[in-house]
C-alpha positions as CSV (number, residue, x, y, z in Angstrom):
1,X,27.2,-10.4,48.9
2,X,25.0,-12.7,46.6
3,X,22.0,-10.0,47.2
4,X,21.0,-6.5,47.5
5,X,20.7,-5.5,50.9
6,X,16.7,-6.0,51.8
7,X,16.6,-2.9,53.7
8,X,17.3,-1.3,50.4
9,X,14.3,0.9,50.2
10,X,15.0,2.3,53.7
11,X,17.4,4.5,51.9
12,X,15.2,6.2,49.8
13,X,17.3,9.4,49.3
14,X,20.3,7.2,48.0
15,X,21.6,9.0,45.0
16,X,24.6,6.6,44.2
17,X,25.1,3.0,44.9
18,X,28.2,0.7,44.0
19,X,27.7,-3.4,44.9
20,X,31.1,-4.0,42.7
21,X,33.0,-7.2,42.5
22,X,30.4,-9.0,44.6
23,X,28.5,-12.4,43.8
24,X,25.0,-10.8,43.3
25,X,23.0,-13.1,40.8
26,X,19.7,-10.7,40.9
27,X,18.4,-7.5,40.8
28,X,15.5,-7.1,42.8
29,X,12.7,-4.5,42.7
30,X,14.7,-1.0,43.3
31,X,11.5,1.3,41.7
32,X,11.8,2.6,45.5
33,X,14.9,4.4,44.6
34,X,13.3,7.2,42.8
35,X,16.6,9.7,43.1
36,X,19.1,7.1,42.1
37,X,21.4,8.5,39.8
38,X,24.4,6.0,39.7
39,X,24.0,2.5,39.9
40,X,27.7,0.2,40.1
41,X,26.8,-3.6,39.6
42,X,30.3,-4.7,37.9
43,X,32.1,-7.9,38.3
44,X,29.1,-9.8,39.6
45,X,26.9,-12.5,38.6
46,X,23.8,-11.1,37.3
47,X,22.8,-13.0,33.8
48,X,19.3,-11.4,32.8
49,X,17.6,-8.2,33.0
50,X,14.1,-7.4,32.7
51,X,12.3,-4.0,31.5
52,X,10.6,-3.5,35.0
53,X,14.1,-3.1,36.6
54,X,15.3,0.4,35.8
55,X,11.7,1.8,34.4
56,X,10.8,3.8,37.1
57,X,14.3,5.1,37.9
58,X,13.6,8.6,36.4
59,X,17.5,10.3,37.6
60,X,19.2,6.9,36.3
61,X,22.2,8.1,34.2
62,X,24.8,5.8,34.6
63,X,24.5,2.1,34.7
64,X,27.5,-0.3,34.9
65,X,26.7,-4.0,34.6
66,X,30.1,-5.3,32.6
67,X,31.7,-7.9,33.7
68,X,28.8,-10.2,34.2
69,X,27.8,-13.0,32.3
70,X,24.7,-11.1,31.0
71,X,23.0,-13.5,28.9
72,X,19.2,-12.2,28.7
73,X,18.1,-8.5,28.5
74,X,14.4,-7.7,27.7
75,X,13.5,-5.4,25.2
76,X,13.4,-1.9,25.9
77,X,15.4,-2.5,29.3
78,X,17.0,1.2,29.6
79,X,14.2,2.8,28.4
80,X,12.9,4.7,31.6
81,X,8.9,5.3,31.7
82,X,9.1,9.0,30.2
83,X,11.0,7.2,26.8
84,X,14.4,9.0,28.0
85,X,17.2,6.7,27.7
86,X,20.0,5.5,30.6
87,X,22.7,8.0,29.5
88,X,25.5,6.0,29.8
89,X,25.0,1.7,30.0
90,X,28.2,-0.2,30.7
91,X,28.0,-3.8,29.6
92,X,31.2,-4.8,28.6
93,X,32.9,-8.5,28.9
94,X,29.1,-9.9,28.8
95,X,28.0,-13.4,27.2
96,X,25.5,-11.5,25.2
97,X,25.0,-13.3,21.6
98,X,22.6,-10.7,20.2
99,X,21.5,-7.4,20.2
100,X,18.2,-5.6,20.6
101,X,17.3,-2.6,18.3
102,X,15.7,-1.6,21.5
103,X,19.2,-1.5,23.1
104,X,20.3,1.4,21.2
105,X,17.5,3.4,19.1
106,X,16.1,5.9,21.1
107,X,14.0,9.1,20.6
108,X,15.5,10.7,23.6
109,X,19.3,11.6,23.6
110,X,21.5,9.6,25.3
111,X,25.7,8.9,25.5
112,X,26.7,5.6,25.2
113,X,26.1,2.2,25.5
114,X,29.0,0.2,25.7
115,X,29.0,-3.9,24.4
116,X,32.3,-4.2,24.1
117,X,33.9,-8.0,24.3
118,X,30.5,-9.6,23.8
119,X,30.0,-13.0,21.5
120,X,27.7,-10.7,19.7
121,X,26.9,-12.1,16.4
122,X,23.9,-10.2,14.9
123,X,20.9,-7.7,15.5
124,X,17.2,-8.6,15.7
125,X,14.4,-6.8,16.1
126,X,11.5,-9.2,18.3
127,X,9.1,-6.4,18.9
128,X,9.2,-5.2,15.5
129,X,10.3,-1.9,16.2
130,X,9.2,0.6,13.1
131,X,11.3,3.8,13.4
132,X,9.1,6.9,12.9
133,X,10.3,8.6,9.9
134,X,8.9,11.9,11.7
135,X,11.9,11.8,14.3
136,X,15.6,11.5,14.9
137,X,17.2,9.0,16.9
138,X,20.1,9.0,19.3
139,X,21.5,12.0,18.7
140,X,24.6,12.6,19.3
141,X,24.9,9.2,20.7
142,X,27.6,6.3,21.1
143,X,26.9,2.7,20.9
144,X,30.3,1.0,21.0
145,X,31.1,-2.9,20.1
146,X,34.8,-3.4,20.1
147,X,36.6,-6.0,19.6
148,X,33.2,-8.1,18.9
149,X,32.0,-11.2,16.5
150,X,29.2,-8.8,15.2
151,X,28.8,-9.9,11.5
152,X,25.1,-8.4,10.8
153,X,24.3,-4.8,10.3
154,X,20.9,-3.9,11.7
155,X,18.1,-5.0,8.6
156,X,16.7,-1.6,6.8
157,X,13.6,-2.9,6.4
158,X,13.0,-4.4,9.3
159,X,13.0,-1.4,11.0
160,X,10.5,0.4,8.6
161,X,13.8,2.0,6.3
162,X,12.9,2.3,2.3
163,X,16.6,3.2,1.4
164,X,20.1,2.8,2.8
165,X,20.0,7.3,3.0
166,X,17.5,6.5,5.7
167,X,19.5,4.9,7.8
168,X,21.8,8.3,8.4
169,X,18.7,10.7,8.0
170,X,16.7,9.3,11.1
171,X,19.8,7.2,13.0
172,X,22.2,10.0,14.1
173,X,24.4,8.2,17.1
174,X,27.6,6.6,15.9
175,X,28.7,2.4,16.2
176,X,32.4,2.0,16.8
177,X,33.0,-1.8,15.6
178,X,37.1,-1.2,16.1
179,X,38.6,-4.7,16.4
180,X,35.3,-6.4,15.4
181,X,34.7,-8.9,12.8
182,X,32.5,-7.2,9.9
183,X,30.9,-9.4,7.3
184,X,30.5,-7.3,4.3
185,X,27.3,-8.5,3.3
186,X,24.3,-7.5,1.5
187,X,23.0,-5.6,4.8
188,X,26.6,-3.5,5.0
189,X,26.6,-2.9,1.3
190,X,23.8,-0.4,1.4
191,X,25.2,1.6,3.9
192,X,28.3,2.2,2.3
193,X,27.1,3.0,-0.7
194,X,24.5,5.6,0.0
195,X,26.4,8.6,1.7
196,X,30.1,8.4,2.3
197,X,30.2,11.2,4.3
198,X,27.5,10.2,6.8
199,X,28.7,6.8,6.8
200,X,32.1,7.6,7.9
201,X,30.4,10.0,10.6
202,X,27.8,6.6,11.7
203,X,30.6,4.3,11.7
204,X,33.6,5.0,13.8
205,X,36.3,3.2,12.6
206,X,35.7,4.4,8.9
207,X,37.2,7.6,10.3
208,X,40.2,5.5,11.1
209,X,40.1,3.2,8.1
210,X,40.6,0.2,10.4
211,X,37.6,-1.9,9.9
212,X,38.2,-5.4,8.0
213,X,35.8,-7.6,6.6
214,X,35.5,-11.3,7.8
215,X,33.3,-12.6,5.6
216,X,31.8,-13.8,3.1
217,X,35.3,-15.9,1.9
218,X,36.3,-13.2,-1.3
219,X,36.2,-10.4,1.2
220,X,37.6,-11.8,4.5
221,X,40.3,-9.6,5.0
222,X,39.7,-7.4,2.9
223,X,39.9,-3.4,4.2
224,X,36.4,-1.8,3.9
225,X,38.2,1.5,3.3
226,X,39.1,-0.1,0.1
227,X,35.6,-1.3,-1.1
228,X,34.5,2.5,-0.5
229,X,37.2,3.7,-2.6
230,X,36.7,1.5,-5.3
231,X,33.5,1.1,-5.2
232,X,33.5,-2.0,-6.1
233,X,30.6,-3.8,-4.1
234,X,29.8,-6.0,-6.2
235,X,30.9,-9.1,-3.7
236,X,28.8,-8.0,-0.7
237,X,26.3,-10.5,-1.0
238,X,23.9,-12.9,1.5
239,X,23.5,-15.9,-0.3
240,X,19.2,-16.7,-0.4
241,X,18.9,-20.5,-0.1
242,X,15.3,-20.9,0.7
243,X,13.3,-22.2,-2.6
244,X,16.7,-21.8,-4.5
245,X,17.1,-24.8,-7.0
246,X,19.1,-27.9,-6.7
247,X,22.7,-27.2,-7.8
248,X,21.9,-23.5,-8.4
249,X,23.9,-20.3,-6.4
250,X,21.2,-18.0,-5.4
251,X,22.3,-14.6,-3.4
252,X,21.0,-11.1,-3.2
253,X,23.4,-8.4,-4.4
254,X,22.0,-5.0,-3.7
255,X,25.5,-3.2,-5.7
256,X,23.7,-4.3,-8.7
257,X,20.2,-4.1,-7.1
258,X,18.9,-7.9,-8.0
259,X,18.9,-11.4,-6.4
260,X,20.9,-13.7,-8.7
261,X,19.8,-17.2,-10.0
262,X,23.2,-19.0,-11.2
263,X,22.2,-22.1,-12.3
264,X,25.3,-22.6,-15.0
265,X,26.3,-26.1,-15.4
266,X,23.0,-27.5,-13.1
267,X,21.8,-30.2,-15.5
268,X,18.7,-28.5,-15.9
269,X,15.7,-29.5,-18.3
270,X,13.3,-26.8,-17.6
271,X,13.3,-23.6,-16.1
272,X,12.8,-24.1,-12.7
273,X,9.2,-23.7,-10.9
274,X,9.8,-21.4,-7.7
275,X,12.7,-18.6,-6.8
276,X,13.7,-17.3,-3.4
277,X,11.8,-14.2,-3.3
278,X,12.6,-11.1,-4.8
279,X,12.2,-8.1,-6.7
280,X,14.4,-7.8,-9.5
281,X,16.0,-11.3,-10.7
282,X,19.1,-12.5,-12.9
283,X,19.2,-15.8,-14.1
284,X,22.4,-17.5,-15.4
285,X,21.4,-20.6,-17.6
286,X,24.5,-21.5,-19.8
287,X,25.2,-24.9,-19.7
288,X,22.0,-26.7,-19.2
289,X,19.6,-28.6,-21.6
290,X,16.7,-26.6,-21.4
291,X,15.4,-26.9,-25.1
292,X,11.9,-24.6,-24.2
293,X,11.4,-20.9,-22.5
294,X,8.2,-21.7,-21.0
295,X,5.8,-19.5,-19.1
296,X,6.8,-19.4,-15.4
297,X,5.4,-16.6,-12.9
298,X,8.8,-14.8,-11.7
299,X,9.4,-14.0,-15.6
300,X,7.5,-10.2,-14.8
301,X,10.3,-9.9,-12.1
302,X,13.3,-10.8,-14.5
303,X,15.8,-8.1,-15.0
304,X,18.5,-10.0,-17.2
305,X,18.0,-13.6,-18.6
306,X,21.4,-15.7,-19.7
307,X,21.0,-18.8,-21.3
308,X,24.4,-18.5,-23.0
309,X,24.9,-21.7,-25.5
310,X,21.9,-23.4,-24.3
311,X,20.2,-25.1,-27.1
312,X,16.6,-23.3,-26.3
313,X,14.9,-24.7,-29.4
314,X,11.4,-22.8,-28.6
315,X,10.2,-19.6,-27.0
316,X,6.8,-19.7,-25.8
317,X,4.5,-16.1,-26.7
318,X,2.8,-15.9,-23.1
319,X,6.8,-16.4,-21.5
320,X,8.0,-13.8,-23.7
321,X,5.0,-11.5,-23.0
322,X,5.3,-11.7,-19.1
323,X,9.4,-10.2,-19.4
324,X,9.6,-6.4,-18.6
325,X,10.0,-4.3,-21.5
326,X,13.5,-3.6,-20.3
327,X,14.4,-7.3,-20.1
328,X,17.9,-8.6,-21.5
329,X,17.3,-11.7,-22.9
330,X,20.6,-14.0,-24.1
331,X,20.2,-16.8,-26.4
332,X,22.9,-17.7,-28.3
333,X,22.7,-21.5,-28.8
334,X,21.5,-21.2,-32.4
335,X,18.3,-23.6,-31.8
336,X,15.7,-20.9,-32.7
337,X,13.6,-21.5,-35.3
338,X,10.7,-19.4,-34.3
339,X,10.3,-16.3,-33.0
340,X,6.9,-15.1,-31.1
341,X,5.3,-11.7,-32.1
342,X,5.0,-11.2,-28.5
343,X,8.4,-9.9,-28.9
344,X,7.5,-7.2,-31.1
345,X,7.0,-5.7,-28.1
346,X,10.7,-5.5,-26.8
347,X,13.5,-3.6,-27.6
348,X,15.7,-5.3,-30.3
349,X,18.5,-3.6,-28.2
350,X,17.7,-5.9,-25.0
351,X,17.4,-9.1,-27.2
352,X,20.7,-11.2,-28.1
353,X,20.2,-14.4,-30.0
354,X,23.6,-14.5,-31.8
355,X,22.8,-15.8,-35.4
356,X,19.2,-17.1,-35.7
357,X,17.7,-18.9,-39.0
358,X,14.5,-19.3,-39.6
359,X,11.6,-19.4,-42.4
360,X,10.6,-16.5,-43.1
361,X,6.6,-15.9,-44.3
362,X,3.7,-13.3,-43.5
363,X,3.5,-13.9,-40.0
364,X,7.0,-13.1,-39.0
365,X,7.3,-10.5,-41.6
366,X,7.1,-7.8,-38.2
367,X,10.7,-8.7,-37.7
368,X,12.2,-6.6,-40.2
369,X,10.6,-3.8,-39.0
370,X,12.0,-4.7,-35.2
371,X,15.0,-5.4,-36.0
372,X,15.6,-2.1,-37.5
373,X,14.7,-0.6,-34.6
374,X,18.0,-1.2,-32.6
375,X,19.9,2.4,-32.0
376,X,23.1,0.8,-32.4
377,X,25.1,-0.8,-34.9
378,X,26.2,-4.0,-32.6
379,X,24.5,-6.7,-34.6
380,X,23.0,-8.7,-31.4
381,X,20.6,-10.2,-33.4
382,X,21.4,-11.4,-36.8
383,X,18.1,-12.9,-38.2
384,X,18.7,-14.5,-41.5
385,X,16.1,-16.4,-43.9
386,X,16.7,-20.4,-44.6
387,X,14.2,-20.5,-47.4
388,X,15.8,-16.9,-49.1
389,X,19.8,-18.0,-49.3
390,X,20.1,-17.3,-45.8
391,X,19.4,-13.4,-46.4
392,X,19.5,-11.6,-43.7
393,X,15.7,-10.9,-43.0
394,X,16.3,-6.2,-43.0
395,X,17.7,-7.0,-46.8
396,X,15.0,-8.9,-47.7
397,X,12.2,-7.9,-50.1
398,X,8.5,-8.7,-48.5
399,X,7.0,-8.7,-51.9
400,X,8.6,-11.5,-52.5
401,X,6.9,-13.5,-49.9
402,X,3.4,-12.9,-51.9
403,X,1.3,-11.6,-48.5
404,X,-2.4,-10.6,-48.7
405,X,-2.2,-6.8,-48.6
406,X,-3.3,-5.2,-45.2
407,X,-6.5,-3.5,-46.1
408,X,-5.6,-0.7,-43.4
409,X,-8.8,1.0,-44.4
410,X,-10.9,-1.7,-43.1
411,X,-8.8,-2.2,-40.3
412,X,-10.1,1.7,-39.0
413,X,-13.6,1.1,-40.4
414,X,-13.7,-2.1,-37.9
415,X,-12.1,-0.4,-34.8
416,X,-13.9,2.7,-35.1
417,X,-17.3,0.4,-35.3
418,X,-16.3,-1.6,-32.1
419,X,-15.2,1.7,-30.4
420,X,-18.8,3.6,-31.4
421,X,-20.6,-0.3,-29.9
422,X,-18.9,-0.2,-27.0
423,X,-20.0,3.5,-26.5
424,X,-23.6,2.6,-27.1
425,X,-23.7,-0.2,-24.8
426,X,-21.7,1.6,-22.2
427,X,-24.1,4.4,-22.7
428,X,-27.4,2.1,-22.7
429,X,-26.0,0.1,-19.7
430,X,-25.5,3.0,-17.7
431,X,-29.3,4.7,-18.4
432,X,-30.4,1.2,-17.6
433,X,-28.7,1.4,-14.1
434,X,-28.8,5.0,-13.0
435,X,-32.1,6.2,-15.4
436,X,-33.8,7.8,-11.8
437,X,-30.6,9.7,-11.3
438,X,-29.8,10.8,-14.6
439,X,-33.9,11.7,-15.4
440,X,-33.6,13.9,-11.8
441,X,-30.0,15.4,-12.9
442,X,-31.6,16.6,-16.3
443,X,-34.4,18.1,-14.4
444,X,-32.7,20.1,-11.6
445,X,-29.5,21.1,-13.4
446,X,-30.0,21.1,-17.2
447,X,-34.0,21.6,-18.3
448,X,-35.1,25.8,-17.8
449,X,-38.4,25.1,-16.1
450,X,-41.1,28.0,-16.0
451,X,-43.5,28.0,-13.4
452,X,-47.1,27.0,-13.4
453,X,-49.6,29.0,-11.3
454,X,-52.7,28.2,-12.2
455,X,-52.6,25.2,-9.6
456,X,-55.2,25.0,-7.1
457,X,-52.1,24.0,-4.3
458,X,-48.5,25.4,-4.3
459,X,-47.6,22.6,-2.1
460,X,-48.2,19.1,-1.3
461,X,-46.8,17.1,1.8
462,X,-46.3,13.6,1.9
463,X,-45.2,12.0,5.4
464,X,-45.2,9.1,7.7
465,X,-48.5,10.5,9.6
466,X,-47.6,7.7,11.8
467,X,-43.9,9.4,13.4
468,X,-45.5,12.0,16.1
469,X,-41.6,14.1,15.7
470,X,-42.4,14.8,12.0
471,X,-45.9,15.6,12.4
472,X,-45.2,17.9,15.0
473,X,-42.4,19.4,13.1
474,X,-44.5,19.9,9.9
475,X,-47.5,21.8,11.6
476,X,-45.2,23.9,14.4
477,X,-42.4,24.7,11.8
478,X,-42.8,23.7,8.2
479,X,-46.5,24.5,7.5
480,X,-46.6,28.1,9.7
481,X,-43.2,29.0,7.3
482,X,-44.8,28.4,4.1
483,X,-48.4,29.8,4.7
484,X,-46.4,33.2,6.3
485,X,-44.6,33.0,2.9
486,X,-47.7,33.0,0.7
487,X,-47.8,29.4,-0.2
488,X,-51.6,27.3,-0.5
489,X,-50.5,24.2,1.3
490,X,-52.4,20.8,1.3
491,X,-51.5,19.2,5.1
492,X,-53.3,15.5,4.5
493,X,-54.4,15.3,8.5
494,X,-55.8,18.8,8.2
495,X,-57.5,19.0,4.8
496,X,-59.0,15.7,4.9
497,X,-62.0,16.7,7.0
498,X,-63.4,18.3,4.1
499,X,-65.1,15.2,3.3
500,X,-65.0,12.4,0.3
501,X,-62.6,9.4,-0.1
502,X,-59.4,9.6,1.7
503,X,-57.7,8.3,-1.5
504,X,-59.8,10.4,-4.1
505,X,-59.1,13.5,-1.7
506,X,-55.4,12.9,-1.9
507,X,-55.4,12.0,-5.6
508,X,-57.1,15.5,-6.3
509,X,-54.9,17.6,-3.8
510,X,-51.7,15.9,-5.7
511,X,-53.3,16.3,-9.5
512,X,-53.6,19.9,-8.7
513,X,-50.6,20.7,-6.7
514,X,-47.2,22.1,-8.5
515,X,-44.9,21.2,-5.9
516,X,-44.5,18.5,-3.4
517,X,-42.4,17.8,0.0
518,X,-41.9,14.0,0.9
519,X,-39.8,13.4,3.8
520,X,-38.1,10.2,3.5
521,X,-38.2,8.6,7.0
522,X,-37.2,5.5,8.9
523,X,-40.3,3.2,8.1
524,X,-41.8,5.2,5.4
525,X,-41.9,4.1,1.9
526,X,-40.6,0.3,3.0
527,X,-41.5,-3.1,2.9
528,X,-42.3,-4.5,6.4
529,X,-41.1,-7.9,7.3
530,X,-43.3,-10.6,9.7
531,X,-42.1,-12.4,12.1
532,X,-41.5,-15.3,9.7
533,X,-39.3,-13.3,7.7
534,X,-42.1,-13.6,4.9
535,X,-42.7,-10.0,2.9
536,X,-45.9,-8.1,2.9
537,X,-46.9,-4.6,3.5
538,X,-48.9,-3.1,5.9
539,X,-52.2,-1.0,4.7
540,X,-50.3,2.1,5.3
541,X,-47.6,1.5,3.5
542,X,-50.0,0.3,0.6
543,X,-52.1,4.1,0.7
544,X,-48.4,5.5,1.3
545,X,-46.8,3.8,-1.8
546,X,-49.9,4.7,-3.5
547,X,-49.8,8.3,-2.6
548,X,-46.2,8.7,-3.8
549,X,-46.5,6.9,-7.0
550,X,-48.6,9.7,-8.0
551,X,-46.8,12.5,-7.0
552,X,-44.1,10.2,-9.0
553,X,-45.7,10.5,-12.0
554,X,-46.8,13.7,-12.2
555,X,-43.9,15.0,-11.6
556,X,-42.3,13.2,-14.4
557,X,-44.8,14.0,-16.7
558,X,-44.9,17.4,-15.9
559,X,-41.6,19.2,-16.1
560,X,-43.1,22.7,-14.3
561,X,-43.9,20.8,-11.3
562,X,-41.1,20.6,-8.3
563,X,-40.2,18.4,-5.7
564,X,-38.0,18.5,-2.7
565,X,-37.2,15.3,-0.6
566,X,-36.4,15.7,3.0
567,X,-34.2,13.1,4.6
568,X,-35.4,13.3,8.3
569,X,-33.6,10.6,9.9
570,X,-30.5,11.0,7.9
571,X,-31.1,7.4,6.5
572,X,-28.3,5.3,3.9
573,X,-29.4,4.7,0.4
574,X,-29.2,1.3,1.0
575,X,-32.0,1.6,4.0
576,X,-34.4,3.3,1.5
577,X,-36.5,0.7,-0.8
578,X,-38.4,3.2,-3.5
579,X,-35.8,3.9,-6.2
580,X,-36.3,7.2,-7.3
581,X,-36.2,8.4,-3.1
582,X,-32.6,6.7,-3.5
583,X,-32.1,8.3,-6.6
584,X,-32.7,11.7,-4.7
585,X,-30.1,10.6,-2.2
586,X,-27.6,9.8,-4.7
587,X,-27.3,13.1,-6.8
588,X,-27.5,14.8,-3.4
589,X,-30.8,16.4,-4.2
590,X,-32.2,15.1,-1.1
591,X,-32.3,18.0,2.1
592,X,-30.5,16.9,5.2
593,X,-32.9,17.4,7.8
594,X,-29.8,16.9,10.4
595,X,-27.2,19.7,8.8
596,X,-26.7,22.5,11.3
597,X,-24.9,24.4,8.8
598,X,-27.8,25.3,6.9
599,X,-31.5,26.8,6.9
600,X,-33.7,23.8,6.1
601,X,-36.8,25.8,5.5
602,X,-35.0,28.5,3.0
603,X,-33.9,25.2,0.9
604,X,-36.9,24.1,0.7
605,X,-38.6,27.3,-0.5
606,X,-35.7,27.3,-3.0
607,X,-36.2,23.8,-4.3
608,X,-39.9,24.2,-4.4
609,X,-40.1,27.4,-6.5
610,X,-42.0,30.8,-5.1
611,X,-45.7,30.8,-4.5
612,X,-48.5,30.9,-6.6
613,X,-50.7,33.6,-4.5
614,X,-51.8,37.2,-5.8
615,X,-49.5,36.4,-9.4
């Protein structure tokens, strides 16, 4: 047969089916198959599968595909559309060169998945599969790759793993590489040396001791039993040659925890420009011509710096300053005749520059006192004075180089000043900036206000007359609450009829009023824009600017007057132009007309003080 039958889906109670040792290139559409439970495709010719084949086949358990030349298998293939697994997938004596994370991590259980004989070299991980550090998965499972080519481990972070423990804590199915070739690289090394116990339970043969490395060339051969019980790792290394310089080794070597920069013996006149990335670096120097340690940006990242013999004549402050404080630094050529006071800042300990002579003065006097500082009596650092008989510099006697005296005194007298101006200006810019927040916070939280009867109003209200939903709000809810409470309230589009200038009328109700309401609405208070984008405001806006900037200012100027600002339309700060309105906003004095967890009314009777009537 070179086919499945096409009357297939006639037999749609078919709970086994075995096409073995046919010539059947294809698998066709079988989602009508729903009971399917064993499906026997061996010794054909089938070289791809995609992930619509098997998705809908919710009974699948057993799948046996080997001995095809399976070249192509889509991600996520025996993942059936409820996430459980195939429980068993045979696909040994395949063609199949890589392997899919999505092969073998599942969240549902499954028991094996068999690879074995495949030209498998490595793992990858096209859809970026991130594992879910929430879940477990494979439990209990078996993924088995015997007698493979399989030199790469699956990447730990490029599945979303911080450390190699990871890998055992969320991955708990086992990989039996029996008869495999191993490389024992820098993706192996982590595994092996984070849990022994787990690893040996993750990786079969381990249990057997019979896994041998095949690479890189010091380890081919080599029994991993014996790295693990050495632990000796030291060789497991990738070697990194992107942006690695000419005639320089670079690898990563996670034993030690740092990518490596051997450059001994390049011919190199400068340090070199650009690294292969990474996070911790080593760099082996000896044998170049580099005369100058010059400021390069990778220095932050550099764990260990060995320029052995090298002749380094000059190190530059800003180079030395970039280092971690836990740098080792090795200079040993003797060329130094200068030493930066950035490096006051490391540990003498860290620091070996062999014998170092140089002239000693007032501005490198700071080395006695660092050298001193080492906790050890290994002399990695001998500094000695040229111009003193080559004295070594913690014997020496500073009074003999004739230094100004510090004037320490003045020293505190000048930082205390700068300390105090920096306040002040601090202090002045931030009353500059936030002067309508801080003036509202002194008012509302700090200043003990008494209360001022002898008004002729307790209560102004200012409003957009123009909204028809606060107007109706105000005279059905706000102004029936406050005159049942005892409050004298001056309503603009009520009071008005008693005659006089609109403006003089509302000057007088506000200059005798001791508290006001403004509710802060979309289109009060703000500039409105033509249709030429030109600015100019509207005569209401003029009478309504008007009318708040003198409820403004008597409310500043009398501190037993109150005001409570209502945010109707539950506006942004940034969609309000008047600046003391934002202010309100800001320091959350503002009432939200649109919180259901509150009584509005109540808040505002609190905020505007009890009423004046019959005291």
């Amino acid at each position: 047969m070179k086919g499945l039958p096409v009357n297939l889906c006639d037999f749609r109670n078919l709970v086994k089916m075995n096409f073995s040792n046919n010539e059947i290139g294809e698998i066709d559409n079988i989602s009508c198959l729903s009971k399917i439970e064993v499906i026997d495709l061996r010794h054909n010719r089938i070289q791809t599968i995609n992930n619509e084949t098997f998705r809908d086949l919710e009974r699948l358990r057993l799948l046996n595909v080997s001995y095809n030349p399976l070249t192509t298998i889509d991600p996520y293939s025996f993942q059936l559309f409820n996430k459980r697994s195939i429980f068993n997938v045979d696909m040994r004596m395949g063609n199949l060169q890589t392997i899919d994370v999505s092969y073998i991590i599942y969240e549902k259980q499954y028991c094996e998945i068999n690879f074995d004989g495949n030209p498998l070299e490595k793992t990858i991980n096209p859809t970026n599969f991130q594992i879910d550090k929430d879940k477990e998965y494979g439990l209990d499972g078996r993924v088995s790759l015997k007698n493979c080519r399989l030199y790469q481990m699956i990447n730990l972070t490029d599945i979303g793993m911080d450390k190699p423990n990871d890998y055992y804590k969320y991955l708990k199915f086992s990989i039996d590489t029996s008869g495999s070739n191993i490389s024992c690289d820098c993706l192996f090394a982590p595994l092996l040396a984070a849990d022994l116990q787990s690893a040996r339970k993750f990786w079969v043969p381990l249990q057997y001791d019979n896994i041998t490395c095949m690479s890189p060339n010091k380890l081919k051969g080599v029994k991993v039993k014996y790295l693990v019980e050495s632990g000796d790792l030291d060789d497991m290394i990738c070697d990194e040659p992107v942006r690695c310089p000419k005639q320089c080794h670079c690898y990563s070597q996670p034993s030690q925890n740092h990518l490596v920069i051997n450059c001994t013996d390049a011919g190199l006149q400068t340090l070199p420009e650009t690294l292969p990335w990474g996070n911790r670096y080593t760099l082996l120097m000896e044998g170049n011509d580099i005369n100058s340690f010059g400021k390069r940006d990778y220095l932050k990242r550099v764990y260990k710096a060995d320029f052995g013999n090298t002749p380094v004549q000059t190190l530059k402050a800003d180079a030395v300053s970039m280092l971690p404080d836990d740098a080792q630094v090795y200079i040993k050529g003797g060329g130094l005749s200068h030493l930066p006071s950035s490096m006051s800042d490391k540990f003498p300990g860290n620091i070996f520059l062999g014998n170092t002579y140089i002239e000693c003065n007032c501005d490198n006097r700071w080395l006695q006192t660092w050298v001193n500082k080492k906790f050890t009596s290994t002399h990695s650092t001998n500094i000695f004075c040229r111009n003193f008989d080559e004295l070594r510099i913690e014997q020496l006697d500073v009074q003999l180089l004739n230094c100004e005296p510090v004037d320490t005194l003045w020293q505190t007298f000048a930082v205390a000043i700068s300390a105090m101006l920096t306040f002040v200006i601090g202090l002045a810019l931030l009353f500059v900036c936030y002067k309508p927040e801080i003036f509202l916070l002194y008012r509302h939280r700090i200043l003990c206000r008494k209360h001022d009867f002898n008004k002729l109003y307790d209560v102004y209200l200012c409003f957009d007359e123009r909204n028809e939903m606060i107007r109706k709000w105000i005279v059905r809810k706000l102004l029936p609450y406050l005159e049942e409470n005892g409050y004298r309230v001056f309503l603009p589009c009520i009071n008005e009829c008693l005659g006089g200038s609109r403006e003089q009328l509302r000057r007088f109700a506000i200059n005798n009023s001791r508290a006001y309401v403004v509710v802060a609405s979309d289109g009060a208070f703000k500039s409105v824009c033509s249709d030429n984008d030109s600015m100019y405001i509207s005569p209401v806006e003029v009478s309504m600017q008007m009318e708040f900037s003198n409820i403004l200012y008597n409310f500043k100027s009398d501190s037993t007057r109150r005001m409570a600002v209502i945010n109707f339309d539950n506006l942004k700060t940034e969609q309000m132009d008047i600046r003391y309105i934002k202010a309100f906003f800001r320091t959350r004095e503002s009432v939200d007309f649109t919180s259901r967890h509150c009584d509005i009314l109540k808040i505002i009777q609190k905020k505007i003080g009890p009423p004046g009537l019959g005291n």
